[in-house]
C-alpha positions, 0 to 999 in steps of 0.5 A, a space after each residue: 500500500 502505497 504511503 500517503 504525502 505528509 502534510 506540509 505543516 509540521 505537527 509536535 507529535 512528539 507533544 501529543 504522543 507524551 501526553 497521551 502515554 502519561 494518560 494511557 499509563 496512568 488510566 492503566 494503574 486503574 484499570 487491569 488488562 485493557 489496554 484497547 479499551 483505554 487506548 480507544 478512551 484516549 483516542 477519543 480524548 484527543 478527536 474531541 469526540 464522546 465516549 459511550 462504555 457500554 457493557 455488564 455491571 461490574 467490570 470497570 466502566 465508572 473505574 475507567 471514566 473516573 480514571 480518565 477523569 482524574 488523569 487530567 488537571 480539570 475541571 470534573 463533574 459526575 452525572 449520577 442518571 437517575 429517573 427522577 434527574 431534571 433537564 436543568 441538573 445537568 444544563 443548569 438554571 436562571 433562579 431570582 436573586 431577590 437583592 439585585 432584583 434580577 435572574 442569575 444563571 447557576 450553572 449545572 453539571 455540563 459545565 466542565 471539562 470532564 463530563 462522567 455520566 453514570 447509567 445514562 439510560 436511566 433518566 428520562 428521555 427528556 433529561 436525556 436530551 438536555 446533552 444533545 445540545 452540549 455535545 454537539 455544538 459544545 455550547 448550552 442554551 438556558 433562557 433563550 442565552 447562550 453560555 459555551 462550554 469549556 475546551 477540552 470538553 469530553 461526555 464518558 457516559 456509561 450503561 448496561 445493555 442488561 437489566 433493562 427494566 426501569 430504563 429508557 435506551 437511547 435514541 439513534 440521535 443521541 447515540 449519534 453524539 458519541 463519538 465511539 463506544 467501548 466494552 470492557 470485556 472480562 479481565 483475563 484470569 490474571 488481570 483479575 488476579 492482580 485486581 484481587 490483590 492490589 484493589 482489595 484493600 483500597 481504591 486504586 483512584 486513591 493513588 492517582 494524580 493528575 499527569 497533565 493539564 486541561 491546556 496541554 490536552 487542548 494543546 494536543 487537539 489542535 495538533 491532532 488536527 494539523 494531521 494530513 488527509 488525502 483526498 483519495 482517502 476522503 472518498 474511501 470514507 465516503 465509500 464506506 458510508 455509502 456501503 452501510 447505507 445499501 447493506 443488505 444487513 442494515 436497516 440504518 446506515 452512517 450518517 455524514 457526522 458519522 463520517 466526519 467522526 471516523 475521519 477525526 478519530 482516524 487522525 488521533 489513531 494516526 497521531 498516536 502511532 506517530 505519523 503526520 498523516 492518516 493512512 487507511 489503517 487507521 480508518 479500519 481501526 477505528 471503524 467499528 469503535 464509531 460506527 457498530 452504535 450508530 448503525 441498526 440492523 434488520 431483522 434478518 441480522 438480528 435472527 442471524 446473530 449478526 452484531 453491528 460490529 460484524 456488520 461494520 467489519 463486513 463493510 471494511 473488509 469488501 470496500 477497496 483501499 485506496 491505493 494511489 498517493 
C-alpha cells in the first residue's frame, strides 16, 4: 500500500504522543488488562469526540471514566442518571436573586471539562436530551442565552445493555453524539488476579494524580488536527458510508457526522502511532469503535446473530483501499 504525502505543516507529535502515554499509563494503574479499551478512551480524548462504555455491571466502566477523569488537571463533574434527574441538573438554571432584583444563571453539571455520566439510560428521555445540545455544538442554551462550554470538553457516559427494566435506551440521535463506544470485556484470569490483590484493600483512584493539564490536552487537539488527509482517502470514507447505507444487513446506515467522526478519530489513531498523516489503517481501526452504535440492523441480522460490529467489519473488509498517493 502505497504511503500517503505528509502534510506540509509540521505537527509536535512528539507533544501529543507524551501526553497521551502519561494518560494511557496512568488510566492503566486503574484499570487491569485493557489496554484497547483505554487506548480507544484516549483516542477519543484527543478527536474531541464522546465516549459511550457500554457493557455488564461490574467490570470497570465508572473505574475507567473516573480514571480518565482524574488523569487530567480539570475541571470534573459526575452525572449520577437517575429517573427522577431534571433537564436543568445537568444544563443548569436562571433562579431570582431577590437583592439585585434580577435572574442569575447557576450553572449545572455540563459545565466542565470532564463530563462522567453514570447509567445514562436511566433518566428520562427528556433529561436525556438536555446533552444533545452540549455535545454537539459544545455550547448550552438556558433562557433563550447562550453560555459555551469549556475546551477540552469530553461526555464518558456509561450503561448496561442488561437489566433493562426501569430504563429508557437511547435514541439513534443521541447515540449519534458519541463519538465511539467501548466494552470492557472480562479481565483475563490474571488481570483479575492482580485486581484481587492490589484493589482489595483500597481504591486504586486513591493513588492517582493528575499527569497533565486541561491546556496541554487542548494543546494536543489542535495538533491532532494539523494531521494530513488525502483526498483519495476522503472518498474511501465516503465509500464506506455509502456501503452501510445499501447493506443488505442494515436497516440504518452512517450518517455524514458519522463520517466526519471516523475521519477525526482516524487522525488521533494516526497521531498516536506517530505519523503526520492518516493512512487507511487507521480508518479500519477505528471503524467499528464509531460506527457498530450508530448503525441498526434488520431483522434478518438480528435472527442471524449478526452484531453491528460484524456488520461494520463486513463493510471494511469488501470496500477497496485506496491505493494511489
Amino acid at each position: 500500500m502505497s504511503a500517503i504525502s505528509p502534510a506540509p505543516d509540521t505537527v509536535d507529535l512528539e507533544a501529543v504522543r507524551s501526553v497521551a502515554g502519561a494518560v494511557h499509563r496512568a488510566i492503566a494503574t486503574v484499570i487491569e488488562g485493557k489496554d484497547e479499551a483505554v487506548a480507544t478512551a484516549v483516542t477519543a480524548l484527543l478527536a474531541e469526540g464522546h465516549l459511550l462504555v457500554e457493557d455488564v455491571p461490574g467490570v470497570g466502566k465508572t473505574m475507567l471514566a473516573k480514571a480518565l477523569a482524574r488523569a487530567i488537571d480539570c475541571r470534573v463533574s459526575r452525572v449520577q442518571f437517575t429517573p427522577d434527574l431534571l433537564p436543568s441538573d445537568i444544563t443548569g438554571v436562571s433562579v431570582f436573586n431577590q437583592d439585585t432584583r434580577e435572574f442569575e444563571f447557576r450553572r449545572g453539571a455540563i459545565f466542565a471539562n470532564v463530563v462522567v455520566g453514570d447509567e445514562i439510560n436511566r433518566a428520562s428521555p427528556k433529561t436525556q436530551s438536555a446533552l444533545l445540545e452540549s455535545m454537539e455544538e459544545r455550547q448550552v442554551t438556558v433562557d433563550g442565552q447562550t453560555y459555551p462550554l469549556p475546551r477540552p470538553f469530553l461526555v464518558m457516559a456509561t450503561q448496561n445493555p442488561i437489566e433493562m427494566e426501569g430504563t429508557y435506551p437511547l435514541p439513534e440521535a443521541q447515540r449519534d453524539r458519541f463519538m465511539a463506544r467501548i466494552s470492557m470485556g472480562y479481565p483475563s484470569a490474571s488481570s483479575e488476579m492482580a485486581m484481587l490483590e492490589t484493589h482489595g484493600s483500597v481504591s486504586p483512584l486513591e493513588g492517582l494524580h493528575p499527569v497533565t493539564t486541561a491546556a496541554d490536552v487542548e494543546q494536543q487537539i489542535d495538533n491532532v488536527r494539523g494531521l494530513h488527509i488525502s483526498t483519495a482517502l476522503r472518498q474511501y470514507v465516503v465509500e464506506l458510508m455509502s456501503a452501510s447505507r445499501a447493506h443488505r444487513m442494515l436497516r440504518l446506515g452512517a450518517s455524514p457526522r458519522a463520517g466526519l467522526q471516523l475521519l477525526r478519530a482516524a487522525r488521533a489513531h494516526a497521531a498516536l502511532a506517530g505519523r503526520d498523516h492518516v493512512l487507511p489503517e487507521d480508518v479500519q481501526a477505528m471503524a467499528v469503535p464509531v460506527l457498530a452504535h450508530r448503525v441498526l440492523p434488520t431483522g434478518e441480522a438480528s435472527l442471524a446473530h449478526r452484531s453491528t460490529a460484524d456488520i461494520v467489519r463486513d463493510l471494511v473488509e469488501r470496500t477497496t483501499v485506496p491505493s494511489g498517493r
